[in-house]
N, C-alpha and C positions, 0 to 999 in steps of 0.2 A: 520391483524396481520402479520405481519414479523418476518420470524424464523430466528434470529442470533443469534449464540452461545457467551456469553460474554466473554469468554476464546480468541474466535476466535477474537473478537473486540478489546479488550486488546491487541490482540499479533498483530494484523494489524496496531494500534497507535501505539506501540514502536516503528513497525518498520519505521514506517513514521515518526516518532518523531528523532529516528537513523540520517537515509537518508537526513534529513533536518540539523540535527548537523554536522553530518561529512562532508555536502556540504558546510554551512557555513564555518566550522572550514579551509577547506581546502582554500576556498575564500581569509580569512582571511590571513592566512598564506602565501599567491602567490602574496595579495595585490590589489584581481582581484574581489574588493566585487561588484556585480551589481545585483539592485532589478528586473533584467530581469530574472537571474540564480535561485534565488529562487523562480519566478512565474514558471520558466517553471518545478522546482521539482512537483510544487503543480498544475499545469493543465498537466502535462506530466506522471505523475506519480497518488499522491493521490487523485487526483478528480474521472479519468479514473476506477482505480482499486478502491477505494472503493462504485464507484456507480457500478461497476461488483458485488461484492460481496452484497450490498442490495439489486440488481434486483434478484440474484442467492436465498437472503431470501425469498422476495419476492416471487417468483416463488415455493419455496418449502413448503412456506405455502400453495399454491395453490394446489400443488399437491405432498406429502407427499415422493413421489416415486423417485425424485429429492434428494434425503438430497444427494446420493453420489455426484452427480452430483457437488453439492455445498461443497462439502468434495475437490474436484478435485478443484472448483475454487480458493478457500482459498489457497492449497497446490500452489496453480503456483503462486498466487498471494506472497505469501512467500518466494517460490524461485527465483520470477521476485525482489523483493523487497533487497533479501537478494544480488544478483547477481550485483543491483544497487550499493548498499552501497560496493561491495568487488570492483568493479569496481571504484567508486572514489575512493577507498583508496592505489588503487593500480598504 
């Protein structure tokens, strides 16, 4: 059993859902679309952090004593994610 909060799961797809539009939108916009740019969001970015974030359930199911632990991954994972998307948009 794996402990993930669906709150936590829900806000980590938006923001990957985000990240993925705004790199697209920005692609589009430059004229610079190449399906190289959106693999490396999705092996650079969403694969990385949200296989962080199930090994972190993972682990907390194992040992209860972890949940902060797993409170800290989500929040950087949040801040890495949001820091992405303010970065291409800037």
């Amino acid at each position: 059993m794996v402990a993930l909060d669906k709150t936590q799961v829900l806000t980590l797809l938006v923001l990957f859902g985000a990240n993925f539009v705004v790199g697209l939108a920005l692609a589009l916009k430059d004229g610079k679309l190449e399906a190289a740019q959106l693999g490396d969001i999705l092996g650079k970015r969403v694969i990385p952090y949200g296989f962080g974030y199930v090994v972190m359930g993972w682990l907390t199911a194992a040992a209860p004593d972890l949940a902060v632990a797993q409170g800290l991954t989500f929040g950087g994972i949040v801040a890495a994610m949001v820091g992405h998307i303010y970065q291409q948009a800037a």
